[in-house]
Every structure is written in structure tokens, then in C-alpha cells.
N, C-alpha and C positions, 0 to 999 in steps of 0.2 A: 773299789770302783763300782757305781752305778751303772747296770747293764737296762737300756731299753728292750721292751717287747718290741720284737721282730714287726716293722713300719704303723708303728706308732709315729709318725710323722706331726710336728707341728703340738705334739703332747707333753703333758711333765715327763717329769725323771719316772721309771720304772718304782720307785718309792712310793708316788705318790699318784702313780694310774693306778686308775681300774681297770677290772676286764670287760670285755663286749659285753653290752645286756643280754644276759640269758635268759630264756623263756620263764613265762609267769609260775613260782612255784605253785602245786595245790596245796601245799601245808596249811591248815586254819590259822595258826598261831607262829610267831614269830618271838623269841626271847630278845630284849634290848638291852644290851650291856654295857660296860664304859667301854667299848672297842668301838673303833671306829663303822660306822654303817655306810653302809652300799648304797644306789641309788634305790635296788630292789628290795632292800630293808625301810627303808624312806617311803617310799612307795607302799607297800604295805602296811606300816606303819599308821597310815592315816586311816584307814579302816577299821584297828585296832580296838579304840575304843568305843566301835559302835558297840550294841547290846546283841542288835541283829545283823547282818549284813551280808552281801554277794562274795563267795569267796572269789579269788581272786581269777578261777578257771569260768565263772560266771557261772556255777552250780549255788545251790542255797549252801547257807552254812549257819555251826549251830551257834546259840549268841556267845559272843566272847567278852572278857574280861577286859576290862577298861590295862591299856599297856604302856609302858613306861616310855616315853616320846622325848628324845635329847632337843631341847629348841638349839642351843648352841653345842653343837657335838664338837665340832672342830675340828670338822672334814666338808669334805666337799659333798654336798646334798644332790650334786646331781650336776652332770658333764655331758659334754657332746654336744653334738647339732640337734637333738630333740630332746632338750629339756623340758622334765614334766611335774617340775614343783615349784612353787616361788613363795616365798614369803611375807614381800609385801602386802597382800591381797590381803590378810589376816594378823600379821606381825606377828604370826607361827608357819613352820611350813604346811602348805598345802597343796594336792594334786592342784594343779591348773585344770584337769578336767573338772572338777568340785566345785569349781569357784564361778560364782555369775557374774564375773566385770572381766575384760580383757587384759592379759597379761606378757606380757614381750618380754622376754628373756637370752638377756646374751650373757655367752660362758668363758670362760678361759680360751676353751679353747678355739673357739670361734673368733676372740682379739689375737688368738696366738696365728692362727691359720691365714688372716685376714691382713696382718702387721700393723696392727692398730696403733695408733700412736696419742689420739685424744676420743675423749667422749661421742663425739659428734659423728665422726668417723663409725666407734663402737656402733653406734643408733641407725645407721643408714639402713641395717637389714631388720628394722622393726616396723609394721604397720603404722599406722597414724601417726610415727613422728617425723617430723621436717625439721633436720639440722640444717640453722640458718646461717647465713658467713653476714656476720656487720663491720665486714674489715679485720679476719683475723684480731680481733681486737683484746685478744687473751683471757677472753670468757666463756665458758659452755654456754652459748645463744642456740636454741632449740623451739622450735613450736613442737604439740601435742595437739591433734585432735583441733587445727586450725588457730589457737592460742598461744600466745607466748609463755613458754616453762619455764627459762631462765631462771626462776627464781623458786621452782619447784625441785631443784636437784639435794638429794636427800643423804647422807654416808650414813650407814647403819641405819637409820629412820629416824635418824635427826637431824633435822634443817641446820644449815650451813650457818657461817658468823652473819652477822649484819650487813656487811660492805660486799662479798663477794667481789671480788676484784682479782682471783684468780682461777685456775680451770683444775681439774681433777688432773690426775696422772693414770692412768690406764693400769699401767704396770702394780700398780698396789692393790688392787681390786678383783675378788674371786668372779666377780661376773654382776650385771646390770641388769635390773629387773623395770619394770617401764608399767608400770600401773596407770589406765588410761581412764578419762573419766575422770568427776567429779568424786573426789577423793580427803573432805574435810572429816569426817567422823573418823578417823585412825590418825587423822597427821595435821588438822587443824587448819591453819591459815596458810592452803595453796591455792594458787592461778585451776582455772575450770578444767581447763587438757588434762591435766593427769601428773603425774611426779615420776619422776626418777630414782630409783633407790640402787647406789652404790655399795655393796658387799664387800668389805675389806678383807683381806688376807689375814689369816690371824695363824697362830700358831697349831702344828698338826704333834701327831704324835711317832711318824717317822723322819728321820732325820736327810734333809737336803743341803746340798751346796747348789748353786746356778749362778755362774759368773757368762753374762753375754755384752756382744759390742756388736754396734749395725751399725752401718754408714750410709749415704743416700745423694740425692739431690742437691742442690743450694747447700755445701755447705754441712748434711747433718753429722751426727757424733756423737752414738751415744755408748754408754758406759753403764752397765747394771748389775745387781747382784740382790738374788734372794739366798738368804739360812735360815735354814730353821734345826736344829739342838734340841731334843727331847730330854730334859732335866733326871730324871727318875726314872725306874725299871718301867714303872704302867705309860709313860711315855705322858701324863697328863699334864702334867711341869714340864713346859716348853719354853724354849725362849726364838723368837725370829724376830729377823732384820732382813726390811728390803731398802734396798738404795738404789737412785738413780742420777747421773750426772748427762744430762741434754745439750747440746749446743746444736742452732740451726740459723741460715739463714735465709733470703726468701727469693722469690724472681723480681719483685720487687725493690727496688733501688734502696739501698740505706735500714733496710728492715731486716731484727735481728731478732732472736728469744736465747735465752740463757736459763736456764732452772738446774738446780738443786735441791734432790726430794732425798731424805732418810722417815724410816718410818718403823722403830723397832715395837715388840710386842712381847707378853710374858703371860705365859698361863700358868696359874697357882694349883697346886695338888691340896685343896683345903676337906676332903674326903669324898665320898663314891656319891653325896647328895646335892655338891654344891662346885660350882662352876667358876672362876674367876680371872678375868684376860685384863689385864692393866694395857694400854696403848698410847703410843705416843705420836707424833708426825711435825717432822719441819721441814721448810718449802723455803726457796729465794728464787724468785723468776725475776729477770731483768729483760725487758724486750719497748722494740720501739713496733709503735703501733700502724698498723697497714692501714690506709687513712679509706681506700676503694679511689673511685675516679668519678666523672661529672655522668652524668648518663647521655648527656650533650656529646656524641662523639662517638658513644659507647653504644648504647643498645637506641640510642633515640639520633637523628641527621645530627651536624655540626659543619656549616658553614665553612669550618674555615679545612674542612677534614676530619681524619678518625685519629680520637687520641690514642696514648699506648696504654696497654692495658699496664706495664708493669711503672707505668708513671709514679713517683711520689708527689703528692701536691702539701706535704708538710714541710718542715727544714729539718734535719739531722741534729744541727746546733741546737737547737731550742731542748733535746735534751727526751728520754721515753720515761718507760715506766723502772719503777725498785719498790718491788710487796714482796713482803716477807709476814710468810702464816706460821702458826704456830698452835698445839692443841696435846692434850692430854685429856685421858680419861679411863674410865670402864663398863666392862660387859659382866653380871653379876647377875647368879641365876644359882637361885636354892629350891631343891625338890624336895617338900614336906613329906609327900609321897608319889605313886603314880598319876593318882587326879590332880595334883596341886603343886601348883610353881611359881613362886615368886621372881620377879626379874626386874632390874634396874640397869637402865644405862646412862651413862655421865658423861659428857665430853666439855671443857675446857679452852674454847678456840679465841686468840689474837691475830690480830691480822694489820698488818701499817707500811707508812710507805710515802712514795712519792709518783706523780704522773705527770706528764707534761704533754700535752697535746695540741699540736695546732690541725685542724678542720674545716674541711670545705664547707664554704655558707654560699651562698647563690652565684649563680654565673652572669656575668657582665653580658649585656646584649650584644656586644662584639663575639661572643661565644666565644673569648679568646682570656679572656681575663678572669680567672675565679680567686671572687673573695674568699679571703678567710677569718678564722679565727684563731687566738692562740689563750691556752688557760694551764696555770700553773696550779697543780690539786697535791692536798695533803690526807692523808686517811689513818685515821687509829680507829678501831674497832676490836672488841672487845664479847663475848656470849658466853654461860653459862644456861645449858639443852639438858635436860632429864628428862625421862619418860620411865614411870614405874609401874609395874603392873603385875595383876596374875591371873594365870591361865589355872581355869577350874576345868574338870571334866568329871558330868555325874548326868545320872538318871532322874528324867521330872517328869511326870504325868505322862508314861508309857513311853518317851521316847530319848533319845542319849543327846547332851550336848555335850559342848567345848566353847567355854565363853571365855573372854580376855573382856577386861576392866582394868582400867588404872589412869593415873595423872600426868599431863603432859605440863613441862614447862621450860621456859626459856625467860632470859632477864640477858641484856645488853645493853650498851652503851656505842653508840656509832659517831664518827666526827669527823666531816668533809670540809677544810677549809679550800678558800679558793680565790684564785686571783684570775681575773676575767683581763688577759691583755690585745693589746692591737697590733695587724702584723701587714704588712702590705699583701697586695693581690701577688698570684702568681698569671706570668705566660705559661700556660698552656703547651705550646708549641715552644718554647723558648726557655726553660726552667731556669732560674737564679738560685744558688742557695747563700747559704749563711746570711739570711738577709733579720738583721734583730728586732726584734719584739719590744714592744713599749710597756711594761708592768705597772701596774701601782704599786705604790711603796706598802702599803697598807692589804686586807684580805677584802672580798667584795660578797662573799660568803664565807659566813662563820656562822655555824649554827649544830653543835652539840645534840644529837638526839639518843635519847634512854626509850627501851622499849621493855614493857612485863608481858608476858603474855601465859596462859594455861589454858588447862583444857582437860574436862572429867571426860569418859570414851567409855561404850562400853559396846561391843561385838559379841553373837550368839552365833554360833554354826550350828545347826538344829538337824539330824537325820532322824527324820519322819519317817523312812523307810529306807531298804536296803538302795532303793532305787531314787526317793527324793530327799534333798538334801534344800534347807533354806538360811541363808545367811541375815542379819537384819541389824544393825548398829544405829547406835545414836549417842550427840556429844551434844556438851556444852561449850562455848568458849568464853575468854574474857581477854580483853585486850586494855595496854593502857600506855597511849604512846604519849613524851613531853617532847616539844622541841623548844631550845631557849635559842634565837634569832640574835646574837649579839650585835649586830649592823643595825636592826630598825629595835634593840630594846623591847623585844616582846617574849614572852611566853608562851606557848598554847598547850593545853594538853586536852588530848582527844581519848574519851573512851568507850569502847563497842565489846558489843554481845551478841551472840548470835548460836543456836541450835542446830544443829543439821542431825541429819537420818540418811539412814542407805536400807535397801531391803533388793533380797535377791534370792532366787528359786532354781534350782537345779533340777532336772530331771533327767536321770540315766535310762534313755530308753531297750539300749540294749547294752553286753558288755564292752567299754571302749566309746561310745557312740552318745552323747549327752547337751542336751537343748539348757539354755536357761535365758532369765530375762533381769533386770535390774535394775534399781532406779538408786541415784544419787544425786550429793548435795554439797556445797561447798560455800564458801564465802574466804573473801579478804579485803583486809582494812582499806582505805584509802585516805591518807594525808591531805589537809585541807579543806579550806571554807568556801562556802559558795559568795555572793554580793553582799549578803545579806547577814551574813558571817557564822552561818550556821555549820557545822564541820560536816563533810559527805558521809554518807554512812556507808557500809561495808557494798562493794561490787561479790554479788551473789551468782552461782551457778546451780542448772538442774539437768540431768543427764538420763533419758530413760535409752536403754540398753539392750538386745537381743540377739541370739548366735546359738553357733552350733559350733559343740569341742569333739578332739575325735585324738583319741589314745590307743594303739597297735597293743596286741596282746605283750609282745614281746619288747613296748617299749621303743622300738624302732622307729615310729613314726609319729609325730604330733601333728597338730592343725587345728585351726578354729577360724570363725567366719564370725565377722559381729557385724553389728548395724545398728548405727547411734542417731540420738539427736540431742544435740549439747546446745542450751542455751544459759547466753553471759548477759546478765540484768549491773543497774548504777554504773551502766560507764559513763565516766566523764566525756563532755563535749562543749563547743563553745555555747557560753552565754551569748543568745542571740538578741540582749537588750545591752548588756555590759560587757561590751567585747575583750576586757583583759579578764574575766575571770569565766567560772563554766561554772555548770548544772551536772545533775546526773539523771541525764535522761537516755542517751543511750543505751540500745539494746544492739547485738548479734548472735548470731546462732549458725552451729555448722550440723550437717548431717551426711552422715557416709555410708559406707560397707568399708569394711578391712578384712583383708585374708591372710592368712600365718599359716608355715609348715614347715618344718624340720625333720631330717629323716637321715637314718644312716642305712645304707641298703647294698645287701650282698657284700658287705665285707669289705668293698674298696669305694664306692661311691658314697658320700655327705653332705648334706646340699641343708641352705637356711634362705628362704626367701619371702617375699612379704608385697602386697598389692595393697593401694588404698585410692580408693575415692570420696574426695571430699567435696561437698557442694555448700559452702558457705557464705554469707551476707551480711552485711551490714541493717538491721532490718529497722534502724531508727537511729537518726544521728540529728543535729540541727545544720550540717552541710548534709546541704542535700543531692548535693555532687557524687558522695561515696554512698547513698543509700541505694541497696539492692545490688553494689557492688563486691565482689569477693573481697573476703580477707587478705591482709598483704601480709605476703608471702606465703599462701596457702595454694598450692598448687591443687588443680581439680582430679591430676592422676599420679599415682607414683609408683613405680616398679623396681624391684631388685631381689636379688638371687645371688647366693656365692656357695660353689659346688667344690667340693676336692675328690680326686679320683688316686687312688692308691693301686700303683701298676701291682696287678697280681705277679708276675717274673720278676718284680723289683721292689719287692714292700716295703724298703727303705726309703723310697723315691715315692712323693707325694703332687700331685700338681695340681693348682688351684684356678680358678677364673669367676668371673663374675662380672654383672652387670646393672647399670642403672638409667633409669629413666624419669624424668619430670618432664610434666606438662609446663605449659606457657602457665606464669604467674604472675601475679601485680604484684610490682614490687613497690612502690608508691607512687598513689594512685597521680596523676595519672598515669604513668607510664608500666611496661611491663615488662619483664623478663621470657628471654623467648626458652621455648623448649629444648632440654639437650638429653645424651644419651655418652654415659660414659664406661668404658671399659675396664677391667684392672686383671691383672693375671700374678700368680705369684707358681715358685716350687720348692719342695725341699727336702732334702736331704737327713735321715737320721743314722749318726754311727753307731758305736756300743756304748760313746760318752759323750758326744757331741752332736748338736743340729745345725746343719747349716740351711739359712733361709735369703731367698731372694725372691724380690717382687716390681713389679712396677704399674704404679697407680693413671689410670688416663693414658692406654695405650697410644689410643690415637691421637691425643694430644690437641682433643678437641676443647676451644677457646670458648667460656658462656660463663655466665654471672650467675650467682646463686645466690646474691645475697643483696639488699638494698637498705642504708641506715635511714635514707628519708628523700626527699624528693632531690637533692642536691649530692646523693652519691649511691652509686654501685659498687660491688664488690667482686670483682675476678674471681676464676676461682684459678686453683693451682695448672702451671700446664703439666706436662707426663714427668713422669718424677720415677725411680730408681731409690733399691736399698737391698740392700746385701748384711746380713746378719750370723754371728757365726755365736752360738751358745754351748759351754761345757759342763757337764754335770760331774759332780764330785762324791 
């Protein structure tokens, strides 16, 4: 039987904790073995192979010998409320204080603490992201930095299949890393805000059982289990399995989700130089889609009254969603020696299914009648994602790098058939269901699309001194998208290029305490021809960056303060000669401050919270309606904070709260969403083999919209909700 450290609350098995950050060693040198590293091994670590550098007490120290750095160790790199390494920033781990671009980082145990249940949720206590609600509509919908990322979400740092058409599971992922900012020279063709980088679970070298079950609200039910089986004496043949069986329903009428997640994994003992995690995952979510309501009623007058917020304005018969993902791959990483590392990763992702969705289209001037729509959709999607590279570390003209180089690439195949039917209006005030749909016999879209895409990257992290440190990448890309249109018998295939650069300067002005500044670049494709039939070329981003990071001797406490200005070039907008097609002449741009801190203090208090303002525009569009007006769905303030307090009389017993705030936002234009403030409280319980957790989200059970999919609907959010979770460790 696995025995827990005494309130350890809300944490793994005693197998797979660590112990409290203890104070910075003065050792010069640290030895890295194949045994698992600490965070303050990690930490260390990255100073390793300067030539010169500040020891770790902030006295000089004498130059050290380039050291042997595990990229994929297969442990945890770092836990807690004040995590102070992420990966993404560099696709090696790196302090966050070292790094010149903003990084948000959420851990294990911060989804553990908090009773995360998706993505969006996870991201609430990170600076400049706004998780957005388009209707529950069974996808991670996200802004970054004022922009839509939805399409920036990344597992391991490979971009997802083609279709995305369903959401991450929490429960499989060691923690979420949020790299903000223009972000194309490491990861190629993403939206300007910034990515997402999901860190999966992979196999350790101590041995777990965790069988847990939570129940909740509406409905929920869930069922999980991680193992992980250390194959061999050194424990580096591993094999784990996580699973999870979800059932939930909604406040909303007729609305349901169903998933089924397995996700086993195997690490190979192929000797002390080389690294090998084979992994697998399959998913079946079934859920009918939360459609939101008219804003008519809702946040804007309605004549005839106030609708209900848990209205359905779709029909039940007509039928939801069945996507079923699927993917295989691997994590493959050979050390020539301590300067030199080779690494490959593969992944193999399908994805297919069915959707059926009927949707509100505009509201009848009776403000009582909202049309709609009804469309029956088919999806097979299909990607092959590899990124190879190596990480060098050597001396050049007086001063020590660490550069990563290598190829990016992806090849797919995507295919949305589609039948566009007719559905009568709904009352409002009066609902009718089972009322049937009028189909074509035939699809009304059909159109197959293959994408190639690559991309050569190459990143320098350069210590100039014990004290400046400067970062500086540059890529190429090539893109080559077909689309074959089987309804109008056409063709097209578009091809684009495009170069980006990043450069960033670190200055550690005291120990702990470090200024820098940084500029990035980004681009992505855009599908389609203007009047003229020329294809659009890539919608481009440019981000310059500046902050101040700040790291507790002991580890205890992180923080940073940044302050951006992100501008988005080639958005599309109407042609204002040919009104069915568009141009790329829009522009917008957001500019902010974000603040971040994490801190575990005095032993029973842990707290993670995050401030951002953002002030963003429209600064060129051909409606001149929305020029100079804020981004939709970008609120101008956002606040949140989630604290746990561990009773010193009762270390077992953990209790958590926490809170949020948004400003007034447009939600589209013209209308807005007004400002709300919401509450959540959770506690728990640790035995010598069991956790028991309880929580409930929106204390107050206060009623506001968080989410808008267009000027014809709003999106509720959830009212106070309940879950009770009992976990047994083995």
C-alpha cells in the first residue's frame, strides 16, 4: 500500500511526489543520471553548460563543463503552484526566468486542486488567455493575447489532426504550457496570440495504481484510472495506461456528452544513450451540441420578455455529434554525447464521424420567431506530424550556446461532406420539438482537402554572460494546400512561403530578479481567391514584447509582468466593389500588461493568479462600423486567483477558493456582454490511500454569458454546479 506524505492534499501518490522545494544548493556541479531529476536538479541544470556563470547562491563561479541534460527524462520537470521551467519557449526545457516571451504554465497539480475537467477551465488562471464558450460546442475555443487560438492547441508540439472536431481530456496531460505571442519560428503555421502546448503523461520509473470516480451536477459520472508498471530493475521499461469513461448532462434541455478516452504508453530500455516512448490514444465522444440563445431577451431588450437562458432552440430528433479520434506514435531521443542530441517525434492521428446540427439564424421582427438552420456533416480526417531535430551545446567565439535545428513536417488529408437542410422557425416562448427537417438527397458540400506542409527552424540561446542571455531563431516554411470542390468541378491548389524570425535578450540584473525584451513573427495560410482570382496570401503577425521575471531563491515564488503589442496584417474583409467575395486588407492589433505569480508560502498556503489588460482594435476593416472597435470577445480586464490553505492541526485537510473577474466585452459587435464575477470553492481530504475531493464551481450561482458565436446567439454559462470525487491509490 502507497502511504501519502502527511497533507499532501490534492497531490499524486507518495510514489510519485516530491518533497517541498528546499533551498538553492551552493554545489558548482551537479551529476545527471538516468534516475529520475528533481525540480532543483532541472533548475540547475540549465546553467550547466554555461562555460561561465552565477552560481546558484548568486556568488561567481568557476566555468563549468558543458552537462548531460535529459530532454525527455520521464518525470515530472516541475510541480506546484510556482512552476519555473517550460519547454515550449525552446522545445528543450528552460528556466522561464531565461526566456524573453511570456509563458503560463499549469501543473498537475493545480488541475488536481482546482477539479478541472477541460482545457478552458485549466487556462482560466493564465494571463492573456480568454477561454471562450461558442456553445459548449465540444471544442477547445480559446483567445490568446485578443485572437482566436483554437487552432493553436499543440500535444507534445505537434499540431493536432486537420478537422479538430474534438477537445483535449485534462486527465491525460502532465500540465499546459501557454506560450504567448507570435510563435511561428519553433511551431510554423499558428494564429498570432500564442499556442497551447499540451504535455502528456508518459511513463515514470515508479510504479502507480489510481483508480478514481467523481460525480457532480447535471448528471455527471465519471470513472478513471492511471498505471503505470516499471518493466525492468532501472525502472526505464515502463509501460502505463490511463483511462477515462465520462458521462455528463447539461442545464440545458436535451443536451448531453458521452466520451471514452484510453491512452496507453511504453518506454523501451534501448541503453543509458537513448530514449524510446511508443504511445497510443483513442477517444469516442458522442454529445448533442448547446446551440446558446438570441441575445434578443438575453443580454440585449426583447419585446415580447426575457428568454430562458437553459432554452434549446435546436430539436433533439435531428440527431448530435459521433467523432471517434485515433493516433499512434513516438518520443525518440538519442544522446551522442553530453553536447549532442538527436530527437524525433511521430504521431499518426484519424479522426471521423458524424454531426448534425440545427442553428439559430436571425430573429423574426416579432422577436418571437428565430429562424433556423439545420446541416447534416460527415468528417474523415486523417495527418502524419514529425518534427526532427538536434540540440547542440558548444563554445563559439568566447561565449557557450545551446541551439536546436531541425525539420518540421505534416501531410493530411481532410473531408467535410455536407448537407445544408431546411427546418421551420422555433417560438421562442412556446417551443415545439420533433419537428423534421427537409434534406437533399444528395451532399451540397463535397470537397476533399490534402495539405503538405514543412518547415526548416533553427533556435540559438546564447549566454554572453553569467548575467545576459539572448535567444534568436529563424525558419522557413512551405505550404501546399489542394482542394478538389466535387459540386462545382473544380480544383485549386494554393501554394505559400513565408520566413519568420524571433530574437530576445535576457538580462539577469540581480539573483532571481531579470528584465528582457523580444520581438516575434508568425504567419498562416488562408484558403481562397479574391474577385480577381488571385489566392490570399498568408495573414501575418508581429509581436514586440517586454517584462520583468522574478524567481524566489528557494523556488517558492515566481512572477512576471509583460507588456505587448501584437499586431495581425492580411485579414480578410468584405470586398467593397464585389460584395460576395473579400480582399485582404484588414488589419488589428491588441496591446496589454499581463501579470503572473505563483507561490507556495509557509507550508500551508499556494496560491496561482493572473491579471491582464488588454486594449485592442479593429484598426482597418472595409466596415467601417467595427473600425476602432475592440476585438470580440476580448475583454479590456480579467482577474483570477485560486489559493489552497493546508490547516496546520489538520494536514490532511486542504481548502481551496478562488475567484474571477471579466470586464464588459463585445461579443458581436454590435452588442455586448456585460461584466461578471464568479466564485468557486473546493476541499479535501487525504488518507494513507485515498483522496477524497469536493467542490463547487459559481458559488453564487451568478447567471452571465461568456461566450458569443455571432450576432444571432449567446452562450450561458454554467449556473453553480457540485462534484464530489473519492481517488484510491494502490
Amino acid at each position: 500500500m502507497i502511504h501519502l506524505r502527511p497533507g499532501a492534499a490534492f497531490q499524486r501518490a507518495a510514489a510519485l511526489a516530491l518533497p517541498r522545494r528546499p533551498a538553492r544548493s551552493t554545489l558548482p556541479a551537479l551529476r545527471l543520471g538516468r534516475h529520475a531529476l528533481t525540480p532543483l536538479a532541472l533548475c540547475l541544470s540549465q546553467a550547466a553548460f554555461a562555460q561561465s556563470g552565477t552560481a546558484v547562491d548568486g556568488t561567481a563561479q568557476s566555468p563549468a563543463q558543458l552537462q548531460e541534460v535529459r530532454i525527455n527524462a520521464g518525470t515530472e520537470k516541475d510541480v506546484g503552484f510556482a512552476p519555473t521551467e517550460a519547454q515550449t519557449a525552446g522545445k528543450m526545457p528552460m528556466r522561464r526566468l531565461e526566456t524573453p516571451q511570456s509563458v503560463g504554465v499549469v501543473t498537475r497539480e493545480q488541475m488536481e486542486s482546482r477539479q478541472i475537467t477541460n482545457l478552458q477551465q485549466a487556462l482560466q488562471t493564465v494571463a492573456g488567455v480568454s477561454p471562450v464558450n461558442f456553445g459548449r460546442r465540444g471544442v477547445d475555443d480559446l483567445n490568446i493575447r485578443g485572437f482566436r487560438s483554437t487552432e493553436s492547441v499543440l500535444i507534445d508540439g505537434l499540431v493536432q489532426s486537420v478537422g479538430m472536431w474534438t477537445r483535449l481530456n485534462p486527465y491525460g496531460y502532465e500540465r499546459f504550457e501557454v506560450l504567448k505571442g507570435a510563435a511561428s519560428v519553433l511551431y510554423g503555421q499558428v494564429q498570432p496570440g500564442g499556442i497551447v502546448n499540451a504535455v502528456s503523461k508518459r511513463p515514470r520509473r515508479e510504479a502507480l495504481t489510481e483508480v478514481g470516480v467523481e460525480v457532480g451536477s447535471f448528471g455527471q459520472r465519471t470513472l478513471q484510472a492511471d498505471l503505470n508498471r516499471p518493466l525492468n530493475e532501472s525502472g526505464k521499461a515502463a509501460f502505463r495506461i490511463n483511462a477515462q469513461v465520462a458521462n455528463s448532462d447539461d442545464p440545458t434541455d436535451f443536451i448531453y456528452r458521452r466520451d471514452r478516452w484510453i491512452a496507453p504508453s511504453l518506454s523501451l530500455d534501448l541503453g543509458p544513450q537513448t530514449d524510446l516512448v511508443v504511445f497510443a490514444t483513442y477517444n469516442q465522444s458522442q454529445w448533442m451540441r448547446q446551440q446558446g440563445v438570441t441575445p434578443y431577451g438575453t443580454v440585449l431588450p426583447n419585446r415580447n420578455g426575457p428568454v430562458r437562458r437553459t432554452l434549446y432552440t435546436g430539436d433533439p430528433s435531428f440527431g448530435g455529434y459521433d467523432i471517434e479520434t485515433k493516433s499512434l506514435g513516438y518520443a525518440l531521443e538519442h544522446r551522442f554525447s553530453p553536447a549532442l542530441t538527436l530527437r524525433q517525434n511521430v504521431r499518426y492521428e484519424t479522426e471521423g464521424g458524424t454531426g448534425n446540427l440545427v442553428a439559430n439564424s436571425t430573429l423574426q421582427s416579432n422577436q418571437r420567431l428565430q429562424n433556423r438552420t439545420a446541416t447534416r456533416q460527415y468528417m474523415d480526417d486523417e495527418m502524419l506530424a514529425t518534427d526532427t531535430s538536434v540540440l547542440a551545446k558548444f563554445a563559439a567565439l568566447g561565449v557557450q550556446h545551446q541551439l536546436v535545428a531541425g525539420l518540421d513536417a505534416r501531410t493530411g488529408k481532410s473531408w467535410l461532406g455536407r448537407r445544408t437542410c431546411s427546418i421551420a422557425p422555433m417560438d421562442l416562448f412556446n417551443p415545439v420539438y420533433g419537428v423534421a427537417a427537409r434534406c437533399p438527397a444528395g451532399l451540397t458540400i463535397d470537397a476533399p482537402e490534402r495539405l503538405t506542409v514543412a518547415g526548416l527552424y533553427a533556435q540559438d540561446q546564447i549566454r554572453l554572460t553569467p548575467q545576459w542571455t539572448v535567444l534568436a531563431g529563424l525558419r522557413r516554411d512551405w505550404s501546399t494546400n489542394t482542394i478538389d470542390d466535387r459540386i462545382a468541378r473544380e480544383k485549386t491548389r494554393q501554394k505559400d512561403s513565408a520566413t519568420t524570425l524571433s530574437a530576445g535578450v535576457v538580462y539577469e540584473f540581480v539573483p532571481g530578479w531579470a528584465a528582457y525584451a523580444s520581438y516575434g513573427e508568425s504567419f498562416l495560410p488562408v484558403s481562397g481567391t479574391s474577385f480577381s482570382g488571385a489566392p490570399f496570401v498568408p495573414e501575418t503577425g508581429k509581436q514586440w514584447e517586454t517584462g520583468l521575471k522574478y524567481e524566489a531563491p528557494d523556488r517558492s515564488v515566481t512572477g512576471s509582468l509583460a507588456l505587448f503589442d501584437l499586431k495581425r496584417s492580411n485579414v480578410t474583409t468584405a470586398d467593397p466593389v464585389n460584395a460576395t467575395f473579400q480582399v485582404q486588407t484588414g488589419t488589428q492589433r491588441a496591446r496589454g500588461l499581463e501579470l503572473e505569480v505563483g507561490a507556495e508560502l509557509q507550508r500551508h498556503w499556494k496560491l496561482t493568479g493572473a491579471y491582464t489588460y488588454t486594449d485592442s482594435e479593429v484598426t482597418r476593416d472595409n466596415n467601417a462600423a467595427i473600425v476602432g472597435k475592440p476585438l470580440n470577445l476580448t475583454p479590456r480586464s480579467t482577474f483570477a486567483l485560486w489559493a489552497t490553505y493546508q490547516l496546520p492541526q489538520m494536514p490532511q485537510l486542504t481548502l481551496g477558493a478562488g475567484a474571477r473577474h471579466v470586464t464588459r466585452q463585445v461579443g458581436s459587435y454590435p452588442f455586448s456582454l456585460p461584466a461578471y464575477t464568479v466564485v468557486d470553492l473546493s476541499v479535501g481530504y487525504t488518507g494513507p490511500s485515498y483522496r477524497i475531493t469536493a467542490g463547487v464551481k459559481n458559488v453564487f450561482d451568478r447567471a452571465y454569458y461568456d461566450g458569443a458565436i455571432n450576432a444571432n446567439v449567446v452562450s450561458p454559462s454554467l449556473p453553480r454546479n457540485f462534484s464530489v470525487g473519492l481517488t484510491y491509490f494502490f
